[in-house]
N, CA, C and O atoms as a DFTB+ gen file, in Angstrom:
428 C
 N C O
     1  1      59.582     252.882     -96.787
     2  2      58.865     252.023     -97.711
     3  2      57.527     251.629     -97.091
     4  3      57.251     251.288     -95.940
     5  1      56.638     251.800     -98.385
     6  2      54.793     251.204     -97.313
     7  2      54.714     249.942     -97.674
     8  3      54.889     249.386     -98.758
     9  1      54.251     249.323     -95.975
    10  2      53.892     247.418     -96.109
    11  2      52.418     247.762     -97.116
    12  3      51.458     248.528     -97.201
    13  1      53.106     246.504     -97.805
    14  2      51.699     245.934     -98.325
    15  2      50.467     246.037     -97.409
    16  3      50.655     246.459     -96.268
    17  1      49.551     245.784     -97.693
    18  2      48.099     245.530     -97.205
    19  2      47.391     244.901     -97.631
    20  3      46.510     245.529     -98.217
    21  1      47.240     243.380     -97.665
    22  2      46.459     242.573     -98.403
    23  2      45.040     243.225     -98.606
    24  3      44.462     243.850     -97.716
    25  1      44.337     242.931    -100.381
    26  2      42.986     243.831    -100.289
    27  2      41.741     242.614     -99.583
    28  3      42.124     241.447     -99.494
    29  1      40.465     242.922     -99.169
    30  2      39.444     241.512     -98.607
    31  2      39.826     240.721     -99.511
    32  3      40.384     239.770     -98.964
    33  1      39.816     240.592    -100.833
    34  2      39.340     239.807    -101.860
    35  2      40.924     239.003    -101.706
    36  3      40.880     237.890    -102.229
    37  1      42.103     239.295    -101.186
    38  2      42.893     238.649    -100.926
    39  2      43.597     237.690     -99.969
    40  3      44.496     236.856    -100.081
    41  1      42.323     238.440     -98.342
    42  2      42.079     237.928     -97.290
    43  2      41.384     236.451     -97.440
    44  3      40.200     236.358     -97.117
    45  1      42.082     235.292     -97.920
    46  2      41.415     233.869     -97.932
    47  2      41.769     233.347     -96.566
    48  3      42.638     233.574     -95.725
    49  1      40.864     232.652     -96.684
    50  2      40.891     231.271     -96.153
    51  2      40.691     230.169     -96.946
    52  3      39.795     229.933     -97.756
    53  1      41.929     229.333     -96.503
    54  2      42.078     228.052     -97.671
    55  2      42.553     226.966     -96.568
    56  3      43.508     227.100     -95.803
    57  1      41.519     225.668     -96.670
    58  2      41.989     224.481     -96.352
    59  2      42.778     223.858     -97.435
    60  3      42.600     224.119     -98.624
    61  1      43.922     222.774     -96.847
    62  2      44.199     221.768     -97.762
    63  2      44.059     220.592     -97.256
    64  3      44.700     220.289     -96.249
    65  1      43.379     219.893     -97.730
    66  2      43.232     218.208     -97.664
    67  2      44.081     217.621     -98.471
    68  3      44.035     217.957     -99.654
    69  1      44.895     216.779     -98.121
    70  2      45.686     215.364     -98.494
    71  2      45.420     214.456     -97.854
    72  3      45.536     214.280     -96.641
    73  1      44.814     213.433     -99.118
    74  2      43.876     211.978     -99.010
    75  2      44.575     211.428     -98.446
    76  3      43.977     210.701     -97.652
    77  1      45.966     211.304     -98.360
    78  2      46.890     210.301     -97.429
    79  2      47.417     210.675     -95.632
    80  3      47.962     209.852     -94.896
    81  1      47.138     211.820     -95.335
    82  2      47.488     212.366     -93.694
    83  2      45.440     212.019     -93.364
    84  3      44.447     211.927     -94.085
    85  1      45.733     211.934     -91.850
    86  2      44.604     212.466     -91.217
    87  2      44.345     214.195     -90.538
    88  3      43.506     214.627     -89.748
    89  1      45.485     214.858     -91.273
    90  2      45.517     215.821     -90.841
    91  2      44.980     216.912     -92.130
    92  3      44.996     216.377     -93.239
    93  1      44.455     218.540     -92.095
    94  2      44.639     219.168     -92.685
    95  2      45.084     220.480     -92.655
    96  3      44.781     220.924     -91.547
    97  1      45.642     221.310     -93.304
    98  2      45.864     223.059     -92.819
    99  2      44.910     223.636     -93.140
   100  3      44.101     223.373     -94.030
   101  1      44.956     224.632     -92.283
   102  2      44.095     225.861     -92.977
   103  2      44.632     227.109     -92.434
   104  3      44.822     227.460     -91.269
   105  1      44.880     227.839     -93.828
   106  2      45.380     229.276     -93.896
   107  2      44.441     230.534     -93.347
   108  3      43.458     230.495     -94.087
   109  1      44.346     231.127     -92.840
   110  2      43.024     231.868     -92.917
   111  2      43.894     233.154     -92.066
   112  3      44.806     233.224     -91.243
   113  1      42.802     234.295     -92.985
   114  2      43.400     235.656     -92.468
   115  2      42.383     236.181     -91.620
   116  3      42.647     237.197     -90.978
   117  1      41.247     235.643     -91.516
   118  2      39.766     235.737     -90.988
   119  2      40.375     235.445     -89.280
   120  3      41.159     234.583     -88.881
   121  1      39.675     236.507     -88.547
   122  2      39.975     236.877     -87.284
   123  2      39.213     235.666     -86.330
   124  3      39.565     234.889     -85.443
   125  1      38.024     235.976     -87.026
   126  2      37.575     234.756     -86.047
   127  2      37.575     232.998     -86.178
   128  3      37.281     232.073     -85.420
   129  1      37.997     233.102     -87.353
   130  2      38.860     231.406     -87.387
   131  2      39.673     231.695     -86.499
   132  3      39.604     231.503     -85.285
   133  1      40.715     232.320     -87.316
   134  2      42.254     232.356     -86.227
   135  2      41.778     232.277     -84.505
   136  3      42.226     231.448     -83.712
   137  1      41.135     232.963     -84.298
   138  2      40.271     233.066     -82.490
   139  2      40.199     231.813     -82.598
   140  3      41.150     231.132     -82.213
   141  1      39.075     231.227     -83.138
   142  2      39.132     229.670     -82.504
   143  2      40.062     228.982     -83.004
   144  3      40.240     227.970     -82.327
   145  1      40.774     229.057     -83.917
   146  2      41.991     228.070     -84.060
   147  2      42.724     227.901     -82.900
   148  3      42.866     226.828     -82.315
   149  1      43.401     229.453     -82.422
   150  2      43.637     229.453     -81.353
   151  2      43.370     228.796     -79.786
   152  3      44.197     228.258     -79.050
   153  1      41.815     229.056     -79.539
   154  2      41.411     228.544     -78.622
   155  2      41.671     227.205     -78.443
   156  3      42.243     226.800     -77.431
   157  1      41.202     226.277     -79.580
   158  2      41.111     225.079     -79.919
   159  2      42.460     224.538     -79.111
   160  3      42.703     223.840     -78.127
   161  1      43.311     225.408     -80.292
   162  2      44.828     225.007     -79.618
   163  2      45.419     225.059     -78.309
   164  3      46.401     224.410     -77.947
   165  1      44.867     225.736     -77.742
   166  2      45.570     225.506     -76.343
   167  2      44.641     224.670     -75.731
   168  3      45.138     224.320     -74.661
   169  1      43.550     224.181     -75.876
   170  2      42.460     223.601     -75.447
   171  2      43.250     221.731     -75.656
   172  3      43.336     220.825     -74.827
   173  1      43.768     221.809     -77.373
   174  2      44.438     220.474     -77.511
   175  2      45.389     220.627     -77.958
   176  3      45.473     220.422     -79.168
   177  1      45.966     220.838     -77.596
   178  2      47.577     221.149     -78.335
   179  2      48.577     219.984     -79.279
   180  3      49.313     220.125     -80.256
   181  1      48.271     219.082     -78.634
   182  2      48.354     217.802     -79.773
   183  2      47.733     217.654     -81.109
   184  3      48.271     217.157     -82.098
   185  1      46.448     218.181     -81.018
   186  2      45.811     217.935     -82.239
   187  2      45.729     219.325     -83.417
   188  3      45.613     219.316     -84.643
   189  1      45.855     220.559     -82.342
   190  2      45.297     221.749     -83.499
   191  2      47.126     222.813     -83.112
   192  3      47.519     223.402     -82.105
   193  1      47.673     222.618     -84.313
   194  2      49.369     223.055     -84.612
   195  2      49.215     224.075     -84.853
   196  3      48.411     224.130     -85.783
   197  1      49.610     225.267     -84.472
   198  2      50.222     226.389     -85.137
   199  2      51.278     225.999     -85.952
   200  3      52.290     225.498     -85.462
   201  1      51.103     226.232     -87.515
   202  2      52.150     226.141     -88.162
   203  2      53.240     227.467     -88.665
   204  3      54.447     227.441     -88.908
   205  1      52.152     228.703     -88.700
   206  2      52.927     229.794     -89.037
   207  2      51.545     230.860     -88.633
   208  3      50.324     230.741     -88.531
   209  1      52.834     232.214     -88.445
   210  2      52.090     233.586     -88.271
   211  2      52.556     234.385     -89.203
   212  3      53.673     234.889     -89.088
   213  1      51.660     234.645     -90.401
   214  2      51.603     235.236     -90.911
   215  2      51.607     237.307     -91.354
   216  3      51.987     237.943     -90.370
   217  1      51.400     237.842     -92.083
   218  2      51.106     239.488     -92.599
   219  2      49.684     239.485     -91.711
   220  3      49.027     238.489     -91.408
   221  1      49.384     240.932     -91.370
   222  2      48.085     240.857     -91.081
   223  2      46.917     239.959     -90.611
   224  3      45.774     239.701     -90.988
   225  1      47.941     239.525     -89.376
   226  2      47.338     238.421     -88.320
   227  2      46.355     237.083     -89.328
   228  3      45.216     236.661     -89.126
   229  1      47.260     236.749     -90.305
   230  2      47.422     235.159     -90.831
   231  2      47.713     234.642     -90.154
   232  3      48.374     235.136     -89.241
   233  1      47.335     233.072     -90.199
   234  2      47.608     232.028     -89.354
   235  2      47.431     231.104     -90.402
   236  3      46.871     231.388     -91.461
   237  1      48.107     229.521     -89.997
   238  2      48.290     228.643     -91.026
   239  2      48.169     227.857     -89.753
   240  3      48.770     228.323     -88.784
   241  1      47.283     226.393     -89.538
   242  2      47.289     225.320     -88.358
   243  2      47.139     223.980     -89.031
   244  3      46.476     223.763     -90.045
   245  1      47.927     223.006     -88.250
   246  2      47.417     221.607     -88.908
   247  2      46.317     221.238     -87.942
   248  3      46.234     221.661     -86.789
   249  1      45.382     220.305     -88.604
   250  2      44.291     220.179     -87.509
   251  2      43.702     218.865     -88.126
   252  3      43.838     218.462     -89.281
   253  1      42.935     218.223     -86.963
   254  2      42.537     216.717     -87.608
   255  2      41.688     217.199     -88.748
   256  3      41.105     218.282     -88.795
   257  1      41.695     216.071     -89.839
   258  2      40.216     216.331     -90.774
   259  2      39.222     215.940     -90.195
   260  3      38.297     216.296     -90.925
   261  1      38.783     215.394     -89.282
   262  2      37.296     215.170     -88.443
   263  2      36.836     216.533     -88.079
   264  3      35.687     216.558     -87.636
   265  1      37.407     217.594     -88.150
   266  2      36.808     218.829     -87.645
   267  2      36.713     219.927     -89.271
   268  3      36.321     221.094     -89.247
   269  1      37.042     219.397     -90.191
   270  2      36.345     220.101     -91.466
   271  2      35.056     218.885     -91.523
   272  3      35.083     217.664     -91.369
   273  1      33.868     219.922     -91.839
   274  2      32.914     219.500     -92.394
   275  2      32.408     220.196     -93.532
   276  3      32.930     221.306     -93.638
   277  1      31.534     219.918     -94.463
   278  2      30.528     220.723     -95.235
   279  2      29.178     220.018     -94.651
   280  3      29.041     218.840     -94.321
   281  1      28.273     221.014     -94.618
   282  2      27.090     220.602     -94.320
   283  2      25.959     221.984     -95.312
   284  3      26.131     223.107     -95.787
   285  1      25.006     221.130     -95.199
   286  2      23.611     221.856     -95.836
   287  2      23.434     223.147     -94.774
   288  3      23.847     223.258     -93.620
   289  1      22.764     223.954     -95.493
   290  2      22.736     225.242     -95.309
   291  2      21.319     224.932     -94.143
   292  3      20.366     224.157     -94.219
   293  1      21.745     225.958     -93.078
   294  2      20.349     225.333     -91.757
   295  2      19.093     226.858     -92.479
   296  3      19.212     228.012     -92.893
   297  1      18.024     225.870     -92.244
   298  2      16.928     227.145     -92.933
   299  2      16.640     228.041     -91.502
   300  3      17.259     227.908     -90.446
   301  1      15.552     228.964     -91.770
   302  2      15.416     229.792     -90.703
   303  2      14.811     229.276     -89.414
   304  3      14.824     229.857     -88.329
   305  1      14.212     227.950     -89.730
   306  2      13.139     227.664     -88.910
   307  2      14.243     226.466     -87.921
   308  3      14.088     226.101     -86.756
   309  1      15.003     226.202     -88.607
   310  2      16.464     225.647     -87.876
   311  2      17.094     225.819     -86.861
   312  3      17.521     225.259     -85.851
   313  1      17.043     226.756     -87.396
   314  2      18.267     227.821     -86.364
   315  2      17.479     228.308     -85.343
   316  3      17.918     228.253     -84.194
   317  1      16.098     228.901     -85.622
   318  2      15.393     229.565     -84.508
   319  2      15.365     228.638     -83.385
   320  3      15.597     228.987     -82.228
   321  1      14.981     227.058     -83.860
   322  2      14.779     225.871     -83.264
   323  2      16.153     225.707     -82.384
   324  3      15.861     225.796     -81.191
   325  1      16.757     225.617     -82.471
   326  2      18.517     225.213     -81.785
   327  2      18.824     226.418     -81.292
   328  3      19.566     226.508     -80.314
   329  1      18.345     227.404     -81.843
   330  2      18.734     228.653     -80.703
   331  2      17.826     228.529     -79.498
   332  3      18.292     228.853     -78.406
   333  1      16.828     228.181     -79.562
   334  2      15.587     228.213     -78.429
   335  2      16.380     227.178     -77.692
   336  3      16.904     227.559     -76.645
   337  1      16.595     225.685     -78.132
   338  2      16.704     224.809     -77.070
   339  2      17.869     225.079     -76.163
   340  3      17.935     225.057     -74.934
   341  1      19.058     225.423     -77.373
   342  2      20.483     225.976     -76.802
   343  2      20.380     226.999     -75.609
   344  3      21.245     226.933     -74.736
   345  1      19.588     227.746     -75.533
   346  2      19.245     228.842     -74.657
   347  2      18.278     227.783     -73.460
   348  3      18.770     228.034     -72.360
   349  1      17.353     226.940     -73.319
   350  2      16.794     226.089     -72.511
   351  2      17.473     224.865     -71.640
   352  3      17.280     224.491     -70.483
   353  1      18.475     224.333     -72.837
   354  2      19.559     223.051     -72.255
   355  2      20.942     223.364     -72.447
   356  3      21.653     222.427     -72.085
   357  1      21.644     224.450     -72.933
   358  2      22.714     224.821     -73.133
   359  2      22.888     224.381     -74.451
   360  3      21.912     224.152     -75.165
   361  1      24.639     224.169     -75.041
   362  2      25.112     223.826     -75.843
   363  2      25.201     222.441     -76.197
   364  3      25.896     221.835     -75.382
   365  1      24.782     221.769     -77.053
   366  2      25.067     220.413     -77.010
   367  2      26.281     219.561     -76.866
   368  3      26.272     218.386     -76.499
   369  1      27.355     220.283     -77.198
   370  2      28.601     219.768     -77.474
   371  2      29.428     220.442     -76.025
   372  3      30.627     220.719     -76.043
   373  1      28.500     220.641     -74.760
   374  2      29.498     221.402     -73.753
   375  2      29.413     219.985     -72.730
   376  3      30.292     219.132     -72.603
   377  1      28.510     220.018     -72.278
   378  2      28.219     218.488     -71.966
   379  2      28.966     217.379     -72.561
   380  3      29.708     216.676     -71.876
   381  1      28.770     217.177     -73.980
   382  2      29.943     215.819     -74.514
   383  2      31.324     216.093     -74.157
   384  3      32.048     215.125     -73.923
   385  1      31.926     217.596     -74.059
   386  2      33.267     217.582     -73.885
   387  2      33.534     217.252     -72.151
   388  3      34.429     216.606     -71.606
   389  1      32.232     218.066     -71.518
   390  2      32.565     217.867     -69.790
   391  2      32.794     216.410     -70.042
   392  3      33.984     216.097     -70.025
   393  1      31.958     215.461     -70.266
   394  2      32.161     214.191     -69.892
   395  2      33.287     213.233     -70.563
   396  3      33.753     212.186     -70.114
   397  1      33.544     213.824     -71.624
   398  2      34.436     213.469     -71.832
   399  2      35.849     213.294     -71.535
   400  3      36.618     212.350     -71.714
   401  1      36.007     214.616     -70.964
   402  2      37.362     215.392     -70.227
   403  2      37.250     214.290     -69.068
   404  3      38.124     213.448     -68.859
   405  1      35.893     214.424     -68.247
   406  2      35.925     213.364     -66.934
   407  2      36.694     211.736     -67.558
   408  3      37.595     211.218     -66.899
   409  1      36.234     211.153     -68.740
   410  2      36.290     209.802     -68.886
   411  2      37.940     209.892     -69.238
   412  3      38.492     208.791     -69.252
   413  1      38.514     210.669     -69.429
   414  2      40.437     210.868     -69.879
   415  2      40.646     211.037     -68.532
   416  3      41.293     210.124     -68.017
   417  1      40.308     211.896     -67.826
   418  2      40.896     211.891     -66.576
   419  2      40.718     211.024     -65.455
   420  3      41.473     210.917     -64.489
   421  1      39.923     210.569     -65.617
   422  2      39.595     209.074     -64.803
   423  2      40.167     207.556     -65.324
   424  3      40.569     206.668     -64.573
   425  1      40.105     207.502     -66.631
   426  2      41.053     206.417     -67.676
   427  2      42.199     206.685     -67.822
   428  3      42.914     205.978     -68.532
């Protein structure tokens, strides 16, 4: 018998938000979510759940809602900008986590 093969157009990714958890899932068949879902997760394992492994390397995770955002689309002159500095001072958010990690492990 031949496995299915989900077609792209069936390959989603779907968050769910419920107004009452601070938590949300997200389904996603997309390789490089799943990569950082992953990462994330062993990074915090408290906060980002493997809930299930799915057909064709699906993944389903609970994860805080502070880490879904929507934001405005960055124009070209944006991005060129934050790529230049990112490349001059690093990442902005590598620094907040070093120090942060220090202030848990010292508290």
């Amino acid at each position: 018998m031949k496995r299915y093969r989900y077609t792209l157009s069936e390959q989603e990714t779907i968050i769910n938000w419920d107004n009452e958890l601070d938590t949300a899932s997200v389904y996603t068949f997309d390789r490089r979510i799943g990569k950082k879902l992953k990462e994330l997760s062993q990074k915090y394992p408290d906060q980002f759940i493997l809930l299930e492994k799915g057909p064709q390397h699906s993944v389903t995770y609970r994860i805080p809602k502070k880490c879904v955002s929507i934001r405005p689309p960055y124009s070209a002159k944006r991005r060129k900008q934050q790529a230049e500095d990112a490349r001059i001072h690093g990442l902005p958010f590598d620094e907040k986590e070093k120090n942060n990690d220090e202030d848990f492990q010292m508290g």
